[in-house]
RODO-2510 file (C-alpha; in nm, 4 decimals, decimal comma):
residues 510
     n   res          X          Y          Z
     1     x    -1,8615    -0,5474     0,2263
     2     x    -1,5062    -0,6112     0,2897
     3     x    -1,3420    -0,4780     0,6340
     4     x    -1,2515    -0,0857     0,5742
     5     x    -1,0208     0,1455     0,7980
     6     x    -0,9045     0,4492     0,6617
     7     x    -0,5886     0,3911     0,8294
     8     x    -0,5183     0,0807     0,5680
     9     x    -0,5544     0,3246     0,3064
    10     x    -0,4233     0,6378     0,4227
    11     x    -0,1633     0,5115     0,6465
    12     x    -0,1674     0,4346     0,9955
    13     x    -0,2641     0,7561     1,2266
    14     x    -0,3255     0,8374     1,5873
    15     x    -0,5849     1,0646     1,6582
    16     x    -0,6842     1,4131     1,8251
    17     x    -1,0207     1,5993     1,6344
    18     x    -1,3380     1,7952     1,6274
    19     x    -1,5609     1,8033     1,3967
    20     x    -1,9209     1,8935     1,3015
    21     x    -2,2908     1,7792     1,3480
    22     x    -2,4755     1,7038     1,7110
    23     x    -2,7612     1,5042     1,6711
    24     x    -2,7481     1,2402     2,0015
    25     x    -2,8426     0,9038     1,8682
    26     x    -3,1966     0,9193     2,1263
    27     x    -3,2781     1,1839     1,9443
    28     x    -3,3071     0,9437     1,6248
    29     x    -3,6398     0,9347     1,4915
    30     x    -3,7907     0,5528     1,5264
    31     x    -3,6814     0,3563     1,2424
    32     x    -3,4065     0,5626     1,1609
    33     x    -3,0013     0,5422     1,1076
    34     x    -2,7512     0,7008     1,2242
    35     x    -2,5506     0,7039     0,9236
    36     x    -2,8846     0,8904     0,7784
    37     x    -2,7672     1,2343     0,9268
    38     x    -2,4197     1,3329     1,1704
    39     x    -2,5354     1,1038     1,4909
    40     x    -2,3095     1,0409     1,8192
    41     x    -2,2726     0,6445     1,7312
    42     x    -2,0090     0,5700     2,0480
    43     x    -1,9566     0,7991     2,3519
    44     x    -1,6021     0,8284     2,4699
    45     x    -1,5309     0,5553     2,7500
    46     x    -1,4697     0,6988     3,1095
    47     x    -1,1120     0,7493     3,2085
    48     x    -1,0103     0,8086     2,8391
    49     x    -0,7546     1,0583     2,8115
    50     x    -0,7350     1,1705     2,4135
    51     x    -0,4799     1,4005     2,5623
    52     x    -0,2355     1,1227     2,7065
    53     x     0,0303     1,0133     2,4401
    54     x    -0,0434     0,6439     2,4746
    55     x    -0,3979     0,7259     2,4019
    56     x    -0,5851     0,5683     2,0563
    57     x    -0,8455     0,4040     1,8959
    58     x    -0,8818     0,1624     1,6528
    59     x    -1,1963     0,1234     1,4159
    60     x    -1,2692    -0,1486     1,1443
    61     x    -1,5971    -0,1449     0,9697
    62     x    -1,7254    -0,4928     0,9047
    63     x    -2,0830    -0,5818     0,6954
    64     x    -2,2754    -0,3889     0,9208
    65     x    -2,0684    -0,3344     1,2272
    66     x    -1,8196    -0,1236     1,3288
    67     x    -1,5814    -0,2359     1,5681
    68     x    -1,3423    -0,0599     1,7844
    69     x    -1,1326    -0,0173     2,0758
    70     x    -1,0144     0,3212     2,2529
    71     x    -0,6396     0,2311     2,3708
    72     x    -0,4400     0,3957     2,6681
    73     x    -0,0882     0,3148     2,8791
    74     x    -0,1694     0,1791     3,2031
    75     x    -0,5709     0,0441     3,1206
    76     x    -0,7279    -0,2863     3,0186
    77     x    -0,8258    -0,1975     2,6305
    78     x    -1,1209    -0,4077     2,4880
    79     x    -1,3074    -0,4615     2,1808
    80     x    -1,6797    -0,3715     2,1473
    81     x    -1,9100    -0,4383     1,7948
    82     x    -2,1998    -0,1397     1,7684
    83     x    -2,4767    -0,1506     1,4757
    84     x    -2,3556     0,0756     1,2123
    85     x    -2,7434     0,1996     1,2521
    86     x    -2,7130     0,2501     1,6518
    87     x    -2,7666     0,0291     1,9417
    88     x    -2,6220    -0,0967     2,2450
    89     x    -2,2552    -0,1978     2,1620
    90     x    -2,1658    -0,5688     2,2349
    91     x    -1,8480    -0,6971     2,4284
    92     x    -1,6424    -0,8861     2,1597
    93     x    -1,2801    -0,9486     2,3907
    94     x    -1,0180    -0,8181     2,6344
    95     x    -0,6879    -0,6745     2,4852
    96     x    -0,3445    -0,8359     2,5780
    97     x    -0,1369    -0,6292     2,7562
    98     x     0,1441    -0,7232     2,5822
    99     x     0,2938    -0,6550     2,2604
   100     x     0,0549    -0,8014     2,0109
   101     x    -0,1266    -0,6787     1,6711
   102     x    -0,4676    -0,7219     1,5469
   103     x    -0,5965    -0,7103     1,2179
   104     x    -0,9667    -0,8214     1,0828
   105     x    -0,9635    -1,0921     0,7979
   106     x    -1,2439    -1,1527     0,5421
   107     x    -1,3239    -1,5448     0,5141
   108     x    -1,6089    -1,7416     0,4256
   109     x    -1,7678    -1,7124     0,7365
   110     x    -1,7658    -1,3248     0,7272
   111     x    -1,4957    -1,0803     0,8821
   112     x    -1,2636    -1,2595     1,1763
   113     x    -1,0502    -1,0779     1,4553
   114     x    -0,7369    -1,2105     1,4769
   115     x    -0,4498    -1,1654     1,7345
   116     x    -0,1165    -1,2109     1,6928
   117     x     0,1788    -1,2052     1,9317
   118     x     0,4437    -1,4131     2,1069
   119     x     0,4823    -1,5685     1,7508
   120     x     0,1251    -1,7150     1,7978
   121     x    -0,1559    -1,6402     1,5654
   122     x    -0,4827    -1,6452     1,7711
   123     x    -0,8696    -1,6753     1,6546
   124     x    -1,0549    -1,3848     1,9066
   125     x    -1,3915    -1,3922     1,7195
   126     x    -1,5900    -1,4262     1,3744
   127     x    -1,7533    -1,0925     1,3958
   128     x    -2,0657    -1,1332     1,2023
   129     x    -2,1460    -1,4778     1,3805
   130     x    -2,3741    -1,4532     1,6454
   131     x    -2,2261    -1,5317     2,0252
   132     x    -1,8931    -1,4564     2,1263
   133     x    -1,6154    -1,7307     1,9845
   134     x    -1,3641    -1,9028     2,2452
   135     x    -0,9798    -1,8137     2,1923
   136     x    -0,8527    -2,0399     1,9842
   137     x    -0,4985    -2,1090     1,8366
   138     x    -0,4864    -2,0693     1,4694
   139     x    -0,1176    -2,0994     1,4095
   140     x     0,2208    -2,0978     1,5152
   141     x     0,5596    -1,9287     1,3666
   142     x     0,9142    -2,0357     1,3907
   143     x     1,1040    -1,7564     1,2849
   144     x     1,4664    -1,8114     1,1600
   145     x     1,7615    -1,7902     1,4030
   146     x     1,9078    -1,4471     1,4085
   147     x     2,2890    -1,4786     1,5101
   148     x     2,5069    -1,2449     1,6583
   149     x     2,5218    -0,9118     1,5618
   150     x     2,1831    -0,9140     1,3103
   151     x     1,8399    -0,8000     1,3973
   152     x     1,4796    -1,0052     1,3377
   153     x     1,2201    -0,7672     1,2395
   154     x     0,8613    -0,9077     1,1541
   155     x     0,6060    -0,7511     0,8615
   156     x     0,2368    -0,8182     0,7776
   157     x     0,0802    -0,8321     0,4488
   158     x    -0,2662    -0,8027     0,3826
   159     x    -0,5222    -0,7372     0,0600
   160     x    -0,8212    -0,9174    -0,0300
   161     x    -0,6692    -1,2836     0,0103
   162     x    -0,5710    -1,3615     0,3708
   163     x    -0,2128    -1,2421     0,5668
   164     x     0,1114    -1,2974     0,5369
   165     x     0,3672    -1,2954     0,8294
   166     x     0,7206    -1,2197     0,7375
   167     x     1,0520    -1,2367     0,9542
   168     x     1,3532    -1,1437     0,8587
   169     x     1,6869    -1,1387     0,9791
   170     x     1,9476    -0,8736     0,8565
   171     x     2,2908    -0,8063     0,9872
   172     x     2,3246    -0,4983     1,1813
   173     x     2,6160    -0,3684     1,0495
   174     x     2,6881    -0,5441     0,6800
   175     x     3,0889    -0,5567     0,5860
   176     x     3,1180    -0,5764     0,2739
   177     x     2,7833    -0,4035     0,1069
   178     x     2,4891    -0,6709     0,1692
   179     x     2,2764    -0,6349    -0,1626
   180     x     1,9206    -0,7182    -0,0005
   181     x     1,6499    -0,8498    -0,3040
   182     x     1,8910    -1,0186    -0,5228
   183     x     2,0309    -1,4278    -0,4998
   184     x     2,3477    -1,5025    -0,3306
   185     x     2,4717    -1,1659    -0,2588
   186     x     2,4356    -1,2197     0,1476
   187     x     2,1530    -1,0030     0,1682
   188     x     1,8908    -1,0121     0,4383
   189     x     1,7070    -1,3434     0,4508
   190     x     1,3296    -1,4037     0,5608
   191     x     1,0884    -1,6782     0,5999
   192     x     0,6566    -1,6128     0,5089
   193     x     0,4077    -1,8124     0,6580
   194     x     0,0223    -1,7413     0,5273
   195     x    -0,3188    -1,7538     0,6832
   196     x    -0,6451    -1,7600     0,4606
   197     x    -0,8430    -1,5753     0,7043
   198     x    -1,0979    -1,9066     0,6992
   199     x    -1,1084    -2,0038     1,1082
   200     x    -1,0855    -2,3550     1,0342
   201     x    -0,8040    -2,3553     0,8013
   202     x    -0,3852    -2,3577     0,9069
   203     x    -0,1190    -2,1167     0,9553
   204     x     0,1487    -2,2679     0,6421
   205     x     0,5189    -2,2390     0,6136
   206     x     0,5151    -2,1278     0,2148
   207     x     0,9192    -1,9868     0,1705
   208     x     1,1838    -2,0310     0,3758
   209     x     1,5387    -1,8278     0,2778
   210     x     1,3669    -1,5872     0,0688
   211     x     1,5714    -1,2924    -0,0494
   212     x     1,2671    -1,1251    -0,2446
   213     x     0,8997    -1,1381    -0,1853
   214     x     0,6444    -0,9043    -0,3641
   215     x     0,2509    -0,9357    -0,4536
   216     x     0,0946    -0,9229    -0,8320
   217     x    -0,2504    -0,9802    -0,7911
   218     x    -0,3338    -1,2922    -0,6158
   219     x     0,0481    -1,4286    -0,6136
   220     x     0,2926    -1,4347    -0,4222
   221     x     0,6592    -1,4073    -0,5765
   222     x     0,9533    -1,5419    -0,3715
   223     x     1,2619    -1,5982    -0,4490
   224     x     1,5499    -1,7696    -0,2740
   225     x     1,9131    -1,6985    -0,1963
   226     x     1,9724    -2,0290    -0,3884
   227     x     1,7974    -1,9059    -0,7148
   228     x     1,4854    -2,0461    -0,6558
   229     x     1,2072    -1,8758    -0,7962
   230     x     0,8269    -1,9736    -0,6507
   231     x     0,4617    -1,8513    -0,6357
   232     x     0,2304    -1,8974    -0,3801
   233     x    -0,1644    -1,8349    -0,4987
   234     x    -0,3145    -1,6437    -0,2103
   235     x    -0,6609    -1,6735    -0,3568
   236     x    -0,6433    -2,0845    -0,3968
   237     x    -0,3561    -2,1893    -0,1626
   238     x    -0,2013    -2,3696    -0,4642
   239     x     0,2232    -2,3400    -0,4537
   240     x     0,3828    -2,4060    -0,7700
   241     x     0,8173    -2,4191    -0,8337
   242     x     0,8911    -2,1907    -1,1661
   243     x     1,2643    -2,1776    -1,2158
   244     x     1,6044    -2,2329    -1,0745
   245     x     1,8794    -2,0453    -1,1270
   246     x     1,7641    -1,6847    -1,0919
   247     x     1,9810    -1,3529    -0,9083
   248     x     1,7253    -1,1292    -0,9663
   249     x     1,3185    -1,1403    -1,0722
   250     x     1,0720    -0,8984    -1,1808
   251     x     0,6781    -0,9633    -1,2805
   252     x     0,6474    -0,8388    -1,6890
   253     x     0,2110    -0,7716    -1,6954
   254     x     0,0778    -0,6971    -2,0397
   255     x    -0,2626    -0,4673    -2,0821
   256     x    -0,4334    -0,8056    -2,1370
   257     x    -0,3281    -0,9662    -1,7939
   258     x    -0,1033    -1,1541    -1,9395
   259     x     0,1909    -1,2536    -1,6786
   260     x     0,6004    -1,2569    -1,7570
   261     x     0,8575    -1,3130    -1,5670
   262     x     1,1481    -1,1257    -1,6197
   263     x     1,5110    -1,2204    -1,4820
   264     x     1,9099    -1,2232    -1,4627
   265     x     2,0882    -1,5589    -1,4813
   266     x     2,2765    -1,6308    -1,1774
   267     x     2,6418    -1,6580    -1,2894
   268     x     2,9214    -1,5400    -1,2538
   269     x     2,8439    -1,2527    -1,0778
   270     x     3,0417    -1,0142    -1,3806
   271     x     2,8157    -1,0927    -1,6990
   272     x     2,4997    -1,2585    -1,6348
   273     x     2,2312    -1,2957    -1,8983
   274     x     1,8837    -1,1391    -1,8513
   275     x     1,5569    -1,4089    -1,9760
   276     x     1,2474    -1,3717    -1,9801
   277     x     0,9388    -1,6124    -1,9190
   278     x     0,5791    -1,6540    -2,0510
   279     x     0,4383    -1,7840    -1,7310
   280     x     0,1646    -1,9391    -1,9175
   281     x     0,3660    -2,1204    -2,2080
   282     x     0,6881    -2,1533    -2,0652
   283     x     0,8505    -1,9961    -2,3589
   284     x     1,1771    -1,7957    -2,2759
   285     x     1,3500    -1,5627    -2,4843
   286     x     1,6896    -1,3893    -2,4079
   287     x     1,6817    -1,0101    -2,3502
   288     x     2,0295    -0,9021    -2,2846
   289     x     2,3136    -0,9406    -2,0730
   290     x     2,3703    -0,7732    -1,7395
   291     x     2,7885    -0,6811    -1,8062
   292     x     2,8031    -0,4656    -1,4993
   293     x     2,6719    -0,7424    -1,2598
   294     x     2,9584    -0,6796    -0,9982
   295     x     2,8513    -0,3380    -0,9787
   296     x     2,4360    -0,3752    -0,9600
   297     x     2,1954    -0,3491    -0,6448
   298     x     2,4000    -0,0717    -0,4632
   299     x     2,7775    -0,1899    -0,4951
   300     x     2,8335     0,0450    -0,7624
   301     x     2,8279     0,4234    -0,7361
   302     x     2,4392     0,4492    -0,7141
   303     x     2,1579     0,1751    -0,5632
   304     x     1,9783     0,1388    -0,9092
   305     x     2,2324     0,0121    -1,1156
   306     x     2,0639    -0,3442    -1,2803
   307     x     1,7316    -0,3190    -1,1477
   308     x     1,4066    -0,3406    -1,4362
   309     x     1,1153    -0,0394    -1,4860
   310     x     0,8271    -0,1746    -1,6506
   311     x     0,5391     0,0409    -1,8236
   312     x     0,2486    -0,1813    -1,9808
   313     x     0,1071     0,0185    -2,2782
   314     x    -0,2137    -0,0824    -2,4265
   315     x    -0,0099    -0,2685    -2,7207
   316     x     0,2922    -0,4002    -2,5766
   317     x     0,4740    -0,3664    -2,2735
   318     x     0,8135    -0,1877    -2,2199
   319     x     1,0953    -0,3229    -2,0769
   320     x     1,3835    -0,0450    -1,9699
   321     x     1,7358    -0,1029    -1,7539
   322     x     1,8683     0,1332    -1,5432
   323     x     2,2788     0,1342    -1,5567
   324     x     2,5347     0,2329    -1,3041
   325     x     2,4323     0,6024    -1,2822
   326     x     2,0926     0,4959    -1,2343
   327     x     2,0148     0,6271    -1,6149
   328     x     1,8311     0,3873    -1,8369
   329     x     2,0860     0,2542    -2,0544
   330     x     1,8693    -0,0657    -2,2545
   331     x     1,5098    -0,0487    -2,2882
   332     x     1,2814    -0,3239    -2,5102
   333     x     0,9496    -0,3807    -2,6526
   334     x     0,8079    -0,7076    -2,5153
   335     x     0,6564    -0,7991    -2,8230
   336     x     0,9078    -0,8098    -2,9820
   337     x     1,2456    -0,7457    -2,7870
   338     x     1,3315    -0,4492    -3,0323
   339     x     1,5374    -0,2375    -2,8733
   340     x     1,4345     0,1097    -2,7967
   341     x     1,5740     0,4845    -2,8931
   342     x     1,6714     0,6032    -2,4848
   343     x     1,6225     0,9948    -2,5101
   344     x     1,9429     1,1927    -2,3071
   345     x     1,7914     1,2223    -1,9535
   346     x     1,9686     1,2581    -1,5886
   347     x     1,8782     1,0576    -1,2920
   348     x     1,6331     0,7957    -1,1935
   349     x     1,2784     0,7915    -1,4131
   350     x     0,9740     0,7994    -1,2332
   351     x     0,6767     0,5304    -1,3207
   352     x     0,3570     0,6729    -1,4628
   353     x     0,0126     0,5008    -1,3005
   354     x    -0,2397     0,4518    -1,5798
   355     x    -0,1476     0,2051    -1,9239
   356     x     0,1281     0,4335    -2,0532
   357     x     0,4465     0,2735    -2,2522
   358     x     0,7183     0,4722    -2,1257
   359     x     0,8266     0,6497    -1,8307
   360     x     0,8984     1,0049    -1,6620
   361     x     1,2260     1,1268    -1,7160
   362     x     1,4327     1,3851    -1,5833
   363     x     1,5625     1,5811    -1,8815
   364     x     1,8927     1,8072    -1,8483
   365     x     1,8030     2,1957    -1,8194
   366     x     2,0488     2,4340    -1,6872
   367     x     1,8472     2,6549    -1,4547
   368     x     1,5223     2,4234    -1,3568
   369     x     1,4426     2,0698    -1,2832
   370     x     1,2466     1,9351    -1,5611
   371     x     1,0166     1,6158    -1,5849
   372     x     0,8990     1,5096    -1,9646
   373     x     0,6918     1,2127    -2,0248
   374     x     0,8949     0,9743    -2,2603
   375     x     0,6660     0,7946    -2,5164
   376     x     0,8938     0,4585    -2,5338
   377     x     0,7542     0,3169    -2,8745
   378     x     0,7155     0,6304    -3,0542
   379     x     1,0316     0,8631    -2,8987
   380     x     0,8072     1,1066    -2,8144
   381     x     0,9031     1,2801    -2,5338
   382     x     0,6484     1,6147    -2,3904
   383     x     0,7623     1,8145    -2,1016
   384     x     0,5029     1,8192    -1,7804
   385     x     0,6730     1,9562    -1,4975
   386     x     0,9363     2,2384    -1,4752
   387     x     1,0597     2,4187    -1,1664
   388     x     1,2354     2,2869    -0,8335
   389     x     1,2852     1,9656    -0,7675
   390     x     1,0348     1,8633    -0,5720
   391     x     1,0520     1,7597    -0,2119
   392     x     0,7093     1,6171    -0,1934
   393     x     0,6173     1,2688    -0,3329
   394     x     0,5884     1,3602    -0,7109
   395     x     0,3604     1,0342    -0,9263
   396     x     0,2063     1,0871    -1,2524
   397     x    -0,0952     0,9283    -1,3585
   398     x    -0,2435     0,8672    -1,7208
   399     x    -0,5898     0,9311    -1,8326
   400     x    -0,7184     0,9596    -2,1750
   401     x    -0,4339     1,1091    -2,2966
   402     x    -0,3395     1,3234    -1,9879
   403     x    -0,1277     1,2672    -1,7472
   404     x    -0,1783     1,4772    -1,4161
   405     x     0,0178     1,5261    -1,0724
   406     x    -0,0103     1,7253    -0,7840
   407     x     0,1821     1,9627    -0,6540
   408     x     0,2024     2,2296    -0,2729
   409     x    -0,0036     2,5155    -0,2078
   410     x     0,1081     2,7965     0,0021
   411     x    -0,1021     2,6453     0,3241
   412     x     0,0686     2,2461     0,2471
   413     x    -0,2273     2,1704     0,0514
   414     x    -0,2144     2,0139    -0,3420
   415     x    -0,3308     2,1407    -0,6659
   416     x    -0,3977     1,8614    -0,9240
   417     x    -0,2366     2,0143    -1,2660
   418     x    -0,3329     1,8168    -1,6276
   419     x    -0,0809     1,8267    -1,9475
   420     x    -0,2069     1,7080    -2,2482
   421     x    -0,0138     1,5149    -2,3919
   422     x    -0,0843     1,5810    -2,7605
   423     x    -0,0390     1,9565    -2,7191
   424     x     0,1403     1,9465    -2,4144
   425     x    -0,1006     2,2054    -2,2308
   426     x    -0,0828     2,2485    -1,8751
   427     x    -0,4063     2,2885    -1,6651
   428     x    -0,4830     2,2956    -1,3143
   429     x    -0,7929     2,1288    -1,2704
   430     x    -0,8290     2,0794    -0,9087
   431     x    -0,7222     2,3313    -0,6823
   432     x    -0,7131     2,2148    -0,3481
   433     x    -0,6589     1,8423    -0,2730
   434     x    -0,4833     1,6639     0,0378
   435     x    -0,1337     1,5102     0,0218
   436     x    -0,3867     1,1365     0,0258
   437     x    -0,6562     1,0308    -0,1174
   438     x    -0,8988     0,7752    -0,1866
   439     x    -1,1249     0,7290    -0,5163
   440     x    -1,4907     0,6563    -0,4163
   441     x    -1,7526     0,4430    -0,5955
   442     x    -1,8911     0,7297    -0,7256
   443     x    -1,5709     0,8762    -0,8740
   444     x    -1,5530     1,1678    -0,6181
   445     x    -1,2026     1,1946    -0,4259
   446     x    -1,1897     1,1368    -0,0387
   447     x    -0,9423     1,3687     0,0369
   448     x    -0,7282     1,3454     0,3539
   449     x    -0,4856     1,6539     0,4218
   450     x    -0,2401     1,6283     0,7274
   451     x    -0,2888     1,9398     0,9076
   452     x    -0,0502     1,8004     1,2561
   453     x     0,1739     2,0358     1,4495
   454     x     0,2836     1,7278     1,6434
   455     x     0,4566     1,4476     1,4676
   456     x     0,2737     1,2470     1,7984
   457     x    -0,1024     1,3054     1,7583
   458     x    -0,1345     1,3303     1,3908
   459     x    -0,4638     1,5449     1,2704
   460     x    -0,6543     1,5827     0,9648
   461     x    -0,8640     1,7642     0,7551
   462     x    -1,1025     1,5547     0,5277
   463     x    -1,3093     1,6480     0,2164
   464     x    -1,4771     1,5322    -0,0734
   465     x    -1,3422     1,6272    -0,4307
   466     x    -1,5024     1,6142    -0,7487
   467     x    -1,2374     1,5376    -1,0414
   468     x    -1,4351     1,7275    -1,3043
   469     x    -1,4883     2,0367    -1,1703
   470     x    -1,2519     2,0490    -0,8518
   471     x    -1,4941     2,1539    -0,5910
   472     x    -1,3988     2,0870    -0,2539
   473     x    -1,6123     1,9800     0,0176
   474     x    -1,4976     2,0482     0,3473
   475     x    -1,6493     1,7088     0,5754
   476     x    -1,4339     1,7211     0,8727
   477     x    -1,2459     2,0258     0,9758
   478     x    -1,0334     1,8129     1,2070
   479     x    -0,9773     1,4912     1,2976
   480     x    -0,7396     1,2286     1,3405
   481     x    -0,8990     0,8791     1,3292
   482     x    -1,2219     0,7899     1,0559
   483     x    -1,3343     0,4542     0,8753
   484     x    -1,5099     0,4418     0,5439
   485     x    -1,8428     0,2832     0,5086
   486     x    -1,8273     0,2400     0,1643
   487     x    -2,0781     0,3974    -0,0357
   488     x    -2,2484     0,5785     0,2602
   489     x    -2,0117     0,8068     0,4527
   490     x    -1,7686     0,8064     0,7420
   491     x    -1,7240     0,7286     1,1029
   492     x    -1,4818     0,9664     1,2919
   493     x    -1,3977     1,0786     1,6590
   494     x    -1,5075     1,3774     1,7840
   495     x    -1,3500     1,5300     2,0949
   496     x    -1,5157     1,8842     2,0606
   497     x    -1,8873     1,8418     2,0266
   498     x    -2,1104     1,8460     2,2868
   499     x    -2,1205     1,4970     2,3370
   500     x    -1,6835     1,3474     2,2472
   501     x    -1,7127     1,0218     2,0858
   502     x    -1,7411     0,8608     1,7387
   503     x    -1,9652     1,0214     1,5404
   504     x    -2,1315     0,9602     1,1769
   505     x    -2,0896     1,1514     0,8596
   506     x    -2,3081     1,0602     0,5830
   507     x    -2,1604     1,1831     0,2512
   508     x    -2,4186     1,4480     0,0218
   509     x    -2,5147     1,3185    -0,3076
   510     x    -2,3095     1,4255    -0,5492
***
C-alpha cells in the first residue's frame, strides 16, 4: 500500500476536532484490531496544547503503520511508528528545529522518511525495515543565484515516482511584463533536481534554466529559456533531448495514450508558427500560426491570449486557441488538423474531466451567466448551468453521456446536479456533498466539507457518499486532521472523547 495522508489529497490542513466512538484500545478483545471498530490508537502526548496556534500533527499511513508526529512552538517534535492494529508505538527520530520539510517516499525497500532542509536532502529512516536507520545524506542542491531585487522560492513534487525539488528565482518587481512559462520572454527561471525515493540511489541535477515544468504521467516536461524542450522519465530515470527551438509547449494525449507534443516556433516574437509532434514517430505537422505573438502570455489585454486547451475525445483529440480576449479563436481535430466551427461564446472555457471532445463555454445571455457544453466535432452545443456566476470552483465531469458539477447549499455544503447531454435534462443526484472529495475503491465518495470559523485551525466534517443514490453518511462530525487506510477506514484526532488522541474509524460496508 502506497503512503496515504488525507492532507495530499485534500490539501494541507491543521487540525482542531471531536468526533465519535470510545472503545480504549485495552479494552480490545485478544486477537483483535483496532481498525475493526472506533479504538483510541494514540493518546495525546503530555504538554500538547491543540489550542496553541503552533500546535499540529502530521500522520502518514505506511503498509501497516501509521506514523506521526504532534508539532508545537517552543517543544522538541518527534516521530513515532504504531501498528495500524495497536501496540506500543516505536521511536523512529527527533525533529529539527529548524525550518525543514518531511515527506514519506515509496521505494523498493518499502516507504522512507525523508528530511529536507538547509538545501540538504537527508535519509531519517526506511519505515518498514526493522531497527532504526542512521541519518544519512542523500543529496545536495545548488539552487541558482538570485540577484538583486528577485526572490528564490522552492516547490516539491510528488506522485507515485519519487520527488522533485524545484527553485526558482523571479524578479520582485518585473519592468516590462515578465511572461513566466514561455522561452525567452525573461520570465522566472528555475532549476529541478529528482530523488527516486530508493535510499541508495542520488539526488540528480535533471534541468537547469527551465521556464516550464509540468507532469504527464511518468514524465517530466521542461523546457528552457533557450528553446530547449526535454523529458525526464520519473519511473526509469532515463532523460531524453526532444526539440530545439520551442517558445511555448503543451502535452497533446489521445484516448489511446498516445503522446503529442504540441508547440509555437520561437521566432520572431510577432508571427510564430505553431507544430506539432508525434512523440513516438517523430512526425510533425504544422497547425497554424500564432500572428498575435507580441501580445500572448499576459502582454496583451488579458493573460490567456496564445495559450492551448486540449479535450481528448474517444476518437480524436481537440486542439482549441484562445486569442487576445481570451475567446477561442482556432480550434482543430488532431486527426486530421480540420479546422473546427467555434460557436459565439464570451470569456475563458472551462475543461471538462472525463473523455469529452470539446469544452465548457460561456455563452452570451443578457440577464444570467450561462455555461453550455460545446461538442467540438459535431457543433453541438447543450446548456448545463444557468444562474450567477459562480464564486466557487465550478469543474464539469463526463460520464456516460452526463456531465455533472456541483454547486452551494444554503449551510456551504454542495449538491451534485447531472444534465444529460442528449436531452439536456438537469438532475440533482446527490444532495449534500463537501467542497472535496475523494473516490474510494469501492466507488463511494469520501467527502470532506470545511466547516472552519478560523482561517488558523481549519475543521472538518467528513462523510461517506454513495454516487447512485446520494446518501450521506455522516463519519466524523468534526475534525481537522485524518489519513486514509485504504480500503478499511480512517485515522483521525479526537480532542473531545473521553480519552483525546487519534482514534480509528472503520468504514460500514456499503
Amino acid at each position: 500500500m502506497p503512503t496515504r495522508s488525507l492532507s495530499a489529497v485534500f490539501a494541507v490542513s491543521t487540525l482542531f476536532l471531536s468526533a465519535c466512538g470510545d472503545r480504549p484500545l485495552e479494552d480490545q478483545p485478544e486477537g483483535g484490531c483496532a481498525l475493526d471498530q472506533p479504538s483510541l490508537l494514540v493518546p495525546l502526548p503530555a504538554g500538547w496544547d491543540p489550542r496553541e496556534p503552533s500546535s499540529g500533527v502530521n500522520m502518514w499511513v505506511t503498509e501497516n503503520r501509521l506514523l506521526y508526529s504532534f508539532d508545537q512552538a517552543g517543544q522538541k517534535g518527534r516521530f513515532d511508528l504504531v501498528p495500524l492494529c495497536g501496540g506500543a508505538p516505536e521511536f523512529v527520530a527527533e525533529k529539527s528545529p529548524s525550518f525543514t520539510s518531511y515527506s514519506v517516499i515509496n521505494s523498493k525497500q518499502g516507504p522512507v522518511l525523508y528530511q529536507f532542509g538547509d538545501y540538504t536532502l537527508d535519509l531519517i529512516d526506511r519505515l518498514e525495515v526493522p531497527g532504526r536507520d542512521e541519518v544519512r545524506r542523500a543529496g545536495e542542491f545548488a539552487p541558482p543565484q538570485a540577484s538583486e531585487g528577485s526572490l528564490l522560492s522552492v516547490s516539491f513534487r510528488g506522485g507515485d515516482f519519487g520527488m522533485m525539488y524545484g527553485f526558482t528565482v523571479t524578479a520582485q518587481a518585473p519592468d516590462p511584463v515578465v511572461v513566466d512559462g514561455v522561452a525567452g520572454l525573461g520570465g522566472a527561471r528555475s532549476r529541478y533536481y529528482f530523488h527516486s525515493g530508493e535510499p541508495d540511489t542520488p539526488t540528480v541535477l535533471i534541468g537547469d534554466d527551465i521556464v516550464r515544468y509540468y507532469q504527464a504521467e511518468n514524465l517530466a516536461f521542461m523546457l528552457g529559456d533557450d528553446g530547449s524542450v526535454d523529458t525526464f522519465d520519473r519511473e526509469t530515470g532515463e532523460a531524453a533531448h526532444v526539440l530545439d527551438g520551442a517558445r511555448y509547449i503543451e502535452s497533446v494525449w489521445t484516448a489511446d495514450g498516445h503522446l503529442h507534443l504540441l508547440y509555437q516556433v520561437m521566432g520572431d516574437d510577432t508571427s510564430e508558427p505553431v507544430r506539432i509532434r508525434d512523440l513516438e514517430t517523430g512526425e510533425e505537422r504544422e497547425v497554424t500560426v500564432n500572428d498575435f505573438a507580441a501580445e500572448s502570455w499576459g502582454r496583451g489585454p488579458t493573460t490567456g491570449a496564445g495559450l492551448w486547451r486540449v479535450a481528448a475525445g474517444p476518437d480524436t483529440t481537440v486542439l482549441a486557441l484562445r486569442g487576445l480576449d481570451s475567446r477561442f479563436v482556432e480550434a482543430y481535430r488532431l486527426d486530421t488538423l480540420e479546422p473546427l466551427a467555434i460557436p459565439d461564446h464570451v470569456g475563458p472555457s472551462t475543461f471538462i474531466q472525463g473523455s469529452y471532445p470539446g469544452f465548457a463555454l460561456v455563452v452570451p445571455d443578457p440577464e444570467d451567466h450561462v455555461i453550455a457544453v460545446w461538442n467540438a466535432l459535431t457543433g453541438a452545443m447543450v446548456e448545463v448551468y444557468r444562474g450567477p456566476e459562480p464564486d466557487w470552483r465550478f469543474r464539469l465531469i463526463h460520464d456516460s453521456g452526463r456531465v455533472h458539477y456541483e454547486r452551494p447549499n444554503a449551510d456551504g455544503s454542495m449538491r451534485r446536479i447531472a444534465v444529460d447531454l442528449a436531452s439536456g435534462a438537469a438532475t440533482t443526484v446527490i444532495p449534500r456533498l463537501g467542497d472535496e472529495w475523494l473516490v474510494l475503491e469501492d466507488g463511494r465518495l469520501l467527502s470532506r466539507l470545511d466547516i472552519s470559523d478560523d482561517e488558523i485551525k481549519h475543521e472538518f466534517e467528513y462523510a461517506l457518499v454513495d454516487p447512485d443514490t446520494g446518501d450521506y453518511e455522516l463519519l466524523v462530525e468534526r475534525t481537522g486532521e485524518a489519513a486514509l487506510v485504504e480500503g478499511v477506514g480512517l485515522l483521525y484526532l479526537d480532542l473531545e472523547a473521553s480519552r483525546p488522541g487519534i482514534w480509528t474509524l472503520p468504514f460500514p460496508p456499503r
